[in-house]
KOLDOLUM-285700 format. One record per residue: x, y, z of N, C-alpha, C in turn. Coordinates in steps of 0.001 Angstrom, whole numbers. Layout:
+---------+---------+---------+---------+---------+---------+---------+---------+---------+
:     n_u :     n_v :     n_w :    ca_u :    ca_v :    ca_w :     c_u :     c_v :     c_w :
+---------+---------+---------+---------+---------+---------+---------+---------+---------+
:       X :       Y :       Z :       X :       Y :       Z :       X :       Y :       Z :
...
+---------+---------+---------+---------+---------+---------+---------+---------+---------+
end
This chain:
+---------+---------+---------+---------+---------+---------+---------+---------+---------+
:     n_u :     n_v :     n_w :    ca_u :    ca_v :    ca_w :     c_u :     c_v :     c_w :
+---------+---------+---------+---------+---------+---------+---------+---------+---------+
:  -14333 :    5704 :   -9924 :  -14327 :    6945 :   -9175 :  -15563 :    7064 :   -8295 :
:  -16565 :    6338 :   -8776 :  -17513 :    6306 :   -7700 :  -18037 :    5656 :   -6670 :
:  -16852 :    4629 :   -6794 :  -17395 :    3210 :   -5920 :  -15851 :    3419 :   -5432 :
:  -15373 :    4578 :   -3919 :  -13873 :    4413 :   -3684 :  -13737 :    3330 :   -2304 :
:  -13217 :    2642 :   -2419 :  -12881 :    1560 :   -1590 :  -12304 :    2081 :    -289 :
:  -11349 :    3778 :    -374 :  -11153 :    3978 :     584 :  -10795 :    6184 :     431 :
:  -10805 :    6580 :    1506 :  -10885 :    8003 :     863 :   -9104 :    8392 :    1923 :
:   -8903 :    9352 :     743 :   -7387 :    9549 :    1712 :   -7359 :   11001 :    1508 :
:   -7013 :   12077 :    2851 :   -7132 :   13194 :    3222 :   -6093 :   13502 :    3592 :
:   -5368 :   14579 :    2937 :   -4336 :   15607 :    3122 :   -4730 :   16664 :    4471 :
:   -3397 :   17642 :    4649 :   -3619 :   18686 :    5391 :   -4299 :   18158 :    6511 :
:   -4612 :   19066 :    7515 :   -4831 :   18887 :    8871 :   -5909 :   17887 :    9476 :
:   -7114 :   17864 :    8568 :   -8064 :   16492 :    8856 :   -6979 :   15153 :    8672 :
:   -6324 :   15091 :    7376 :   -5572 :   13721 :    7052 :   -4381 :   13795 :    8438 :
:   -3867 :   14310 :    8870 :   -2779 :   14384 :    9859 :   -3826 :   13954 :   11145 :
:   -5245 :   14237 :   11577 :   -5571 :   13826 :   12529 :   -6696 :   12938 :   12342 :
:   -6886 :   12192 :   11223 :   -8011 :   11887 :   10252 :   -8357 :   10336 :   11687 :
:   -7303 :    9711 :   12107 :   -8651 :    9088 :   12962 :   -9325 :    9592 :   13852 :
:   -8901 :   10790 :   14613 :   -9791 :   11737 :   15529 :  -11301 :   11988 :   14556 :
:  -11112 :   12429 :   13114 :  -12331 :   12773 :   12788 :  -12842 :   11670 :   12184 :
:  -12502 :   10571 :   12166 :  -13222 :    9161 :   11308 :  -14907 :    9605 :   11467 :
:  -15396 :    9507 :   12566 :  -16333 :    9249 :   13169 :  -17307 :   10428 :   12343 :
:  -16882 :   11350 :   12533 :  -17164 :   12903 :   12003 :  -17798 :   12523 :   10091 :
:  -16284 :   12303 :   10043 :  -15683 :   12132 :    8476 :  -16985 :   10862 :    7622 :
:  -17583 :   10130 :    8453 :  -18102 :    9174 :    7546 :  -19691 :    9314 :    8300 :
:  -19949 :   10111 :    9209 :  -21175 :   10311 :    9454 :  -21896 :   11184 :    8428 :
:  -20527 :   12184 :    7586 :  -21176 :   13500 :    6415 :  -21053 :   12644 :    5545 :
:  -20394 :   11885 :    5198 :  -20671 :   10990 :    3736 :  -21839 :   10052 :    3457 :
:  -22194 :    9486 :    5090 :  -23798 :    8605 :    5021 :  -24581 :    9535 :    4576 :
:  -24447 :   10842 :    5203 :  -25658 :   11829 :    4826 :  -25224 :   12712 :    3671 :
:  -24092 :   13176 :    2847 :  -24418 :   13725 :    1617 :  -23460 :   13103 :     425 :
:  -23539 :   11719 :     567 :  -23408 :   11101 :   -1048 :  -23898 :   10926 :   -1497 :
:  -23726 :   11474 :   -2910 :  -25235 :   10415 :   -4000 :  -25776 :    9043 :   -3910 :
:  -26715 :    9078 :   -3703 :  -27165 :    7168 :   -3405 :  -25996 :    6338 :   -4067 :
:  -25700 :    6868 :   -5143 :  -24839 :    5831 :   -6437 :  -23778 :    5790 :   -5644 :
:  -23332 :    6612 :   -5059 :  -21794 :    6456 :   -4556 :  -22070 :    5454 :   -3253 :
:  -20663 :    4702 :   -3207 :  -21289 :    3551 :   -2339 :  -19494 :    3995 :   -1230 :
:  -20783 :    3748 :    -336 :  -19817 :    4696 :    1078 :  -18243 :    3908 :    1134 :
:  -17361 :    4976 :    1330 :  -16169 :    4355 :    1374 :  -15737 :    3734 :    2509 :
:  -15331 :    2473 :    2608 :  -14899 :    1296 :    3725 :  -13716 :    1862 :    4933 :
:  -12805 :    3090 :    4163 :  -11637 :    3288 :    4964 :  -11413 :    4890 :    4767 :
:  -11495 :    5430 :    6033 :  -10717 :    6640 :    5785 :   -9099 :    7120 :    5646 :
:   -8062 :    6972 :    5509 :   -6926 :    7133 :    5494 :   -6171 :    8145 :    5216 :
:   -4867 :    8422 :    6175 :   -4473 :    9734 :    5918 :   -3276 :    9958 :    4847 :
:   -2801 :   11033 :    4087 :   -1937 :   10552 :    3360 :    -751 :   10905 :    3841 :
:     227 :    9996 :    3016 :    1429 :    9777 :    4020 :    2163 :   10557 :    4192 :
:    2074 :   11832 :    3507 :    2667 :   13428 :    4149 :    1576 :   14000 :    4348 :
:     670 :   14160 :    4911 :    -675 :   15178 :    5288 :    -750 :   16601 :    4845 :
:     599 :   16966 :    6181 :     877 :   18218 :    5877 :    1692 :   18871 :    4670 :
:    1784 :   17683 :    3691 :    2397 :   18150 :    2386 :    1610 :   18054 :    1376 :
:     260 :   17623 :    1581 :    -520 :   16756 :     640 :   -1408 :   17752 :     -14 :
:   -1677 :   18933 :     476 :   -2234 :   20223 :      26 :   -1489 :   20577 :    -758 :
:    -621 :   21306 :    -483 :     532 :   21852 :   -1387 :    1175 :   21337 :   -2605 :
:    1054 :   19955 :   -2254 :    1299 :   19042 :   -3988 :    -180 :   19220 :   -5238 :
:   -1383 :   18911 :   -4048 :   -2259 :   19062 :   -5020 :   -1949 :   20266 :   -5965 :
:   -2263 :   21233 :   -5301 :   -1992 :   22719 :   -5431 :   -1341 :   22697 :   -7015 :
:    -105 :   22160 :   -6798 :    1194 :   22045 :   -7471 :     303 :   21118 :   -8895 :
:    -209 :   20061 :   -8842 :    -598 :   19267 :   -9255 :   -1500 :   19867 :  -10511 :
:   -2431 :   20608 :   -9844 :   -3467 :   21439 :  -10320 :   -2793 :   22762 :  -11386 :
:   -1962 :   23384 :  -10638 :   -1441 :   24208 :  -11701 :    -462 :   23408 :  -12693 :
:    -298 :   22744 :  -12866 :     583 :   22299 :  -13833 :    -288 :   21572 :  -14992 :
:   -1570 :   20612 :  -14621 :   -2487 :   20464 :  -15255 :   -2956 :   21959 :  -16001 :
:   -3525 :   22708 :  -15317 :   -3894 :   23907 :  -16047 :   -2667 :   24827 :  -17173 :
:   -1467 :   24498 :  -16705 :    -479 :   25044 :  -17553 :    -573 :   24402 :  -18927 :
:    -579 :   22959 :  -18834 :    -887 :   21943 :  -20417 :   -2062 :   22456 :  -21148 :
:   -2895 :   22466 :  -20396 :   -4602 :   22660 :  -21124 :   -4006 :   24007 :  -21581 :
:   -3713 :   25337 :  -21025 :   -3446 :   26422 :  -21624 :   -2857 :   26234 :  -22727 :
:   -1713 :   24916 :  -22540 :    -766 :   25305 :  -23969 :   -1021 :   24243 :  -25221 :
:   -2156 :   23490 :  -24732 :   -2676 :   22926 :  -25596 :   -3618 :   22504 :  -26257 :
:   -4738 :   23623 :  -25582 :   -5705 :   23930 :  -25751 :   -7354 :   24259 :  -25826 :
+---------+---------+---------+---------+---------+---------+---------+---------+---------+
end
């Protein structure tokens, strides 16, 4: 998890994510932990504009288990 080979972005950056490459890996030279070793590829994911909304989805359903299990 700390050494990612490549970073992949949902929602509206991931839909235009090579417009912001440049952007996108100039903030990671400047605020990753030294340990983290800069990622090689930015990439968008392959529904962008769906890729929020799953997390979303993703996230509450994780939190539904932990509720019911403790």
């Amino acid at each position: 998890m700390l050494q990612p080979e490549a970073i992949i972005l949902g929602g509206s950056v991931g839909a235009h994510a090579e417009q912001y490459r440049d952007y996108i890996l100039a903030y990671f030279r400047e605020h990753l932990h030294p340990v983290v070793r800069q990622p090689q590829a930015i990439l968008p994911a392959r529904r962008p504009d769906e890729a929020v909304i799953y997390g979303c989805y993703d996230l509450l359903k994780q939190a539904e288990r932990e509720a019911h299990h403790g």
